[in-house]
N, C-alpha and C positions, 0 to 999 in steps of 0.2 A: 677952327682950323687946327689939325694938330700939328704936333712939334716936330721938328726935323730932325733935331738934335738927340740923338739917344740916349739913354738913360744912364751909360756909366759915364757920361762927359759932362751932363748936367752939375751943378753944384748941388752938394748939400744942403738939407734941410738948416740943419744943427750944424755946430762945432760939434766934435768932440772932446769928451773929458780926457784928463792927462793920463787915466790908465786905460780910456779906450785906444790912444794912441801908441802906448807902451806896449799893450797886447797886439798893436797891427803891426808894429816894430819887432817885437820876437817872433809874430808869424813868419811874417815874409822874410826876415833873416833865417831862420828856420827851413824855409821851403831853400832856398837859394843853399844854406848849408845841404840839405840829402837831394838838390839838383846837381850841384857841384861834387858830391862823392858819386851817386847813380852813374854821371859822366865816365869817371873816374873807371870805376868798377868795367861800365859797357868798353871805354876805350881798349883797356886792357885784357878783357876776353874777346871783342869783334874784330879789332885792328892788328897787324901784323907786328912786331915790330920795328919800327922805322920813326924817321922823323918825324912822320905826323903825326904818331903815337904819343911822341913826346909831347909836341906843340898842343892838343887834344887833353892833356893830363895834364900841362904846364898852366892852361887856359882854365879848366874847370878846378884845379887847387884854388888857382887865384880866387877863382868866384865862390870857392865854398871856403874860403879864408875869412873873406867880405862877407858871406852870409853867417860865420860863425862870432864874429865880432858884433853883428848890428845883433844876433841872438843873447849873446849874452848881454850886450847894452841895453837890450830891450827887457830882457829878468831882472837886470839888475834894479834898473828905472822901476819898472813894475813891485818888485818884491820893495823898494824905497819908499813907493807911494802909499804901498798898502801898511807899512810898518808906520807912517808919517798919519793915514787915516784912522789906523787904530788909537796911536798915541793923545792925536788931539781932535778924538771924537768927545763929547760930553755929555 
């Protein structure tokens, strides 16, 4: 009988390692950083300006604020792990 449940909702195989998670942490902080400027950028050449213009660019700062912190928390983690796997590889 097969499954009902689709394949991106099912669980994982595996856990993952702490630099597979660091690298899924700088992606998607990444993608949300240049979704939040593209925002930005479209607001400001498609819309007029007005208040919504504002609210539109006040909205996608914020989220490309949020994507550019989890980006660098997620390098930072990342380049830690790898400096920490070099150090006490043997």
């Amino acid at each position: 009988m097969p499954s009902i449940i689709p394949g991106f909702l099912k669980k994982p195989k595996k856990e993952l390692t702490p630099q597979q998670r660091n690298f899924k942490l700088f992606a998607i902080g990444a993608l949300l950083l240049l979704g939040g400027l593209s925002m930005i950028i479209a607001a400001n050449f498609y819309l007029p300006p007005s208040l919504k213009q504002e609210l539109i660019t006040l909205i996608s700062l914020i989220i490309a604020c949020i994507g550019g912190v989890m980006a660098i928390i997620g390098y930072v983690k990342l380049l830690l792990s790898r400096i920490n796997h070099f150090i006490n590889r043997s």
